[in-house]
C-alpha positions as a printed Julia matrix, in Angstrom:
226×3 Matrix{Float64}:
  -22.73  105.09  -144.08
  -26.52  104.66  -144.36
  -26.19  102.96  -147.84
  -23.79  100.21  -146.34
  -26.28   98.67  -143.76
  -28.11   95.87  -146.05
  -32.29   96.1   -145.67
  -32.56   92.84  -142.54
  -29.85   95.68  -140.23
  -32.14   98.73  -141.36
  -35.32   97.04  -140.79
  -33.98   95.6   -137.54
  -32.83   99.27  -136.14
  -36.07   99.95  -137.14
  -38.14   98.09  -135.07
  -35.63   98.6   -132.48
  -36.6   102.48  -132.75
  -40.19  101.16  -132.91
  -40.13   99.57  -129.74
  -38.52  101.91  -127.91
  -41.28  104.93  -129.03
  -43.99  102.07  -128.32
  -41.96  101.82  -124.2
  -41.6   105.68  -123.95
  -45.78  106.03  -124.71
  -46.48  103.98  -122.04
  -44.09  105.47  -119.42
  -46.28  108.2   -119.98
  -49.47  106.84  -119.28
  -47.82  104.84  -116.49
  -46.49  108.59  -115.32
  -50.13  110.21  -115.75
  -51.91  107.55  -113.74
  -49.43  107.89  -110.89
  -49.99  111.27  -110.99
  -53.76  111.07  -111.08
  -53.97  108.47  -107.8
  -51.66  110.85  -106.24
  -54.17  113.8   -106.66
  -57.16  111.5   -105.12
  -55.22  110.03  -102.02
  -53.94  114.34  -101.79
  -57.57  115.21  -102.21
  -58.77  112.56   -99.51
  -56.1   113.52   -97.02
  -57.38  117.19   -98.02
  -60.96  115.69   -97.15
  -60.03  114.47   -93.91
  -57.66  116.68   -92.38
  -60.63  119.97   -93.44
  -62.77  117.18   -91.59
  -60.68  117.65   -88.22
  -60.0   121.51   -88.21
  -64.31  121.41   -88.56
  -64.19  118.8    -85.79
  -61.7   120.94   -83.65
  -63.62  124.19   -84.28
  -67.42  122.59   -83.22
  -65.32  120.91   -79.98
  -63.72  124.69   -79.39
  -66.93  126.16   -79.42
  -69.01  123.52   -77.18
  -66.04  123.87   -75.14
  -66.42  127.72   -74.48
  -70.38  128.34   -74.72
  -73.35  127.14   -72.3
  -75.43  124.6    -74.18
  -78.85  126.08   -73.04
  -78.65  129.48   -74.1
  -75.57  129.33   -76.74
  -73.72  131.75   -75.2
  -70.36  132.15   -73.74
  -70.08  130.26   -70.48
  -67.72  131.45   -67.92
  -65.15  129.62   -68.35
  -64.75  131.34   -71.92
  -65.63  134.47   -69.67
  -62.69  135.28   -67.42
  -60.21  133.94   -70.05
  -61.11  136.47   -72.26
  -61.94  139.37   -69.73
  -58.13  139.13   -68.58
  -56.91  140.23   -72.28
  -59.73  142.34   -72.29
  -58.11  143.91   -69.0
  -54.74  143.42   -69.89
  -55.27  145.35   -73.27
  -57.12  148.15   -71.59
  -54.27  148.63   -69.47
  -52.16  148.74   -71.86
  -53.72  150.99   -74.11
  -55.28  152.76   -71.19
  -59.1   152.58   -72.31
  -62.19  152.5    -70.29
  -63.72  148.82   -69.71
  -66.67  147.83   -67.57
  -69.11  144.8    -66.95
  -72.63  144.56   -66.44
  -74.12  141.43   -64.49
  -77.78  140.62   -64.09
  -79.53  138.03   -61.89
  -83.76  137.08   -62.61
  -85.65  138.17   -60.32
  -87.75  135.89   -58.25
  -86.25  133.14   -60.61
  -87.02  130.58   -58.11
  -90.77  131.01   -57.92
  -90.91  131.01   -61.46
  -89.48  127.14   -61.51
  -91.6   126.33   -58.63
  -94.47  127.43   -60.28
  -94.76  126.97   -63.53
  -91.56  124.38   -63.64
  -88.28  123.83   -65.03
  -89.19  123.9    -68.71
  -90.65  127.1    -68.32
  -87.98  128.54   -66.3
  -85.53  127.31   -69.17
  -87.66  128.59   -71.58
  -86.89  132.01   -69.99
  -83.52  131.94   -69.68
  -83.34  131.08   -73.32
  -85.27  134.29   -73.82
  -83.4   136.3    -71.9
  -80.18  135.07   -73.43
  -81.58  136.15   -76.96
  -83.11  139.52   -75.53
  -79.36  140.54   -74.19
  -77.88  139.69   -77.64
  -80.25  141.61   -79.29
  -79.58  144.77   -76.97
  -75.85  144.62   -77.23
  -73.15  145.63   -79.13
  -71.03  143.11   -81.34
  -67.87  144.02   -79.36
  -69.56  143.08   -75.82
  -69.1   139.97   -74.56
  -72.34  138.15   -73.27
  -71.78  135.32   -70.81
  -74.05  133.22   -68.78
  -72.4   133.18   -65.74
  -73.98  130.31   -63.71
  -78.05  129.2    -63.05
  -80.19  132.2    -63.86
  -77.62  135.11   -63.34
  -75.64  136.66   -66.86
  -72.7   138.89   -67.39
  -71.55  141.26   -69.94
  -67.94  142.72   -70.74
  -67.95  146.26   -71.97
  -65.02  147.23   -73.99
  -64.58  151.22   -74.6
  -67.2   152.07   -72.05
  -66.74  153.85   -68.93
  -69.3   153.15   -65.87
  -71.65  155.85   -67.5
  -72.05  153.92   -70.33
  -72.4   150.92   -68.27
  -75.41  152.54   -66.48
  -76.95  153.3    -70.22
  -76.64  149.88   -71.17
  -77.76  148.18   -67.69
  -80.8   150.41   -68.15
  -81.43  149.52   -71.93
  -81.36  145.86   -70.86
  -83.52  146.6    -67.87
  -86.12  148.57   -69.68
  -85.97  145.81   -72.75
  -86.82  142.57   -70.22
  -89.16  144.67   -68.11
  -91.5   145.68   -71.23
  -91.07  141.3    -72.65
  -93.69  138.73   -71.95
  -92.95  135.13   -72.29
  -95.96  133.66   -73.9
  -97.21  130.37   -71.71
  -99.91  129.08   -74.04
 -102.63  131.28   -76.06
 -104.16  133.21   -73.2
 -101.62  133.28   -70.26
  -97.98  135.21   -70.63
  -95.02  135.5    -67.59
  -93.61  138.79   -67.44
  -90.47  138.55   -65.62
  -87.29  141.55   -64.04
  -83.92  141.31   -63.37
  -82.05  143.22   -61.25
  -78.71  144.53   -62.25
  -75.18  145.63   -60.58
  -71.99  147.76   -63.05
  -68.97  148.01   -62.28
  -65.88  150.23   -64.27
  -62.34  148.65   -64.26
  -59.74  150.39   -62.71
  -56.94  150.0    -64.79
  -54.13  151.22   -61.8
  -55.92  149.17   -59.03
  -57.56  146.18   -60.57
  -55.22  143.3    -60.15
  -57.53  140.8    -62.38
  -60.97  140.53   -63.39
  -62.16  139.03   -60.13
  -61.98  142.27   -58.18
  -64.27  144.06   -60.73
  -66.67  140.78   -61.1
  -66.37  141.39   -57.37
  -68.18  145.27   -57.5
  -70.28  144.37   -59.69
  -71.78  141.29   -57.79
  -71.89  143.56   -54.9
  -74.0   146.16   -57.27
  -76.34  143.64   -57.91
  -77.21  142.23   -54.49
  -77.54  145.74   -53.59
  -79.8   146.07   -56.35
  -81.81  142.73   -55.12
  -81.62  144.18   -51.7
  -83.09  147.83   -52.46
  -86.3   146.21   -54.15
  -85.37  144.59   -57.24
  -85.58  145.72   -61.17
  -83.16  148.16   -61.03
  -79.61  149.12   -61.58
  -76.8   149.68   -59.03
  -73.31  151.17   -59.85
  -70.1   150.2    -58.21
């Protein structure tokens, strides 16, 4: 069959053959550059959605932390205190909560002013992280008073940490300039959560602010247990 197609058919099948080899080649470069600008507009989208979860995450966290002190504020506070409570009810395990106000806070700002008294809290905010445990829950609860949420620990252990953090600020100076330093107490109220009674987080917040004031009202720097 091959011998009966005279040399103009051959060389015109070919070049037919030719031209198709010449059209497949660049489908494939056609095929490898679609494929490449599909990885770059992937890897942008990539880019800019790993751009938004960084963006949610940084909102999230101004969101639940006071901007002073870089803790939890209290909104973050009695959100997570509830599953706190909820899961010690559950699993029937001791929780408690520690809160603390400055002593004669007031004097301080009216004395040596605002900046200073800020300057404190900040302290104190990195003095309580530094005395507690990674599974506590540090808060500051509102102007110059701070709470702490005590998973596993029984009002015994509440009273060992309230005392550790007592003991801690009492023996801290904050250092004014280079020959004057404020040395500064806080006064501090515990309270246990009573997994049978306690309704919500409020009525143990509730002891424990009353532990406090009676700690404020019995001469200050101590610790009072509810």
């Amino acid at each position: 069959m091959v011998k009966s197609v005279d040399k103009e058919s051959q060389q015109k099948i070919l070049n037919k053959w030719l031209a198709i080899n010449y059209v497949n080649e660049t489908n494939y470069d056609l095929l490898f550059k679609v494929i490449g600008g599909f990885a770059l507009v992937l890897a942008i989208v990539l880019f800019f959605y790993a751009k938004q979860i960084k963006l949610g995450k940084e909102l999230e966290l101004l969101a639940s932390t006071d901007s002073m002190t870089k803790l939890y504020n209290r909104r973050y506070f009695e959100d997570a205190a509830e599953q706190f409570l909820e899961l010690a009810r559950r699993n029937e395990t001791d929780l408690s909560l520690i809160m603390l106000d400055v002593d004669d806070f007031k004097k301080v700002n009216d004395e040596y002013g605002h900046k200073v008294g800020d300057t404190l809290l900040i302290n104190l905010a990195e003095i309580l992280q530094s005395l507690s445990r990674k599974s506590d829950i540090i808060c500051r609860f509102g102007g110059e008073e701070f709470i702490t949420l005590l998973p596993h620990t029984n009002l015994k252990g509440a009273n060992f940490m309230a005392e550790k953090i007592r003991t801690g600020i009492e023996e801290f100076a904050l250092q004014l300039d280079n020959s004057s330093q404020l040395k500064f107490t806080v006064s501090l109220g515990a309270s246990q959560v009573n997994v049978l009674e306690d309704k919500n987080i409020e009525a143990v917040i509730k002891r424990a602010d009353d532990a406090l004031y009676e700690a404020k009202n019995s001469g200050k720097n101590r610790v009072c247990l509810k």
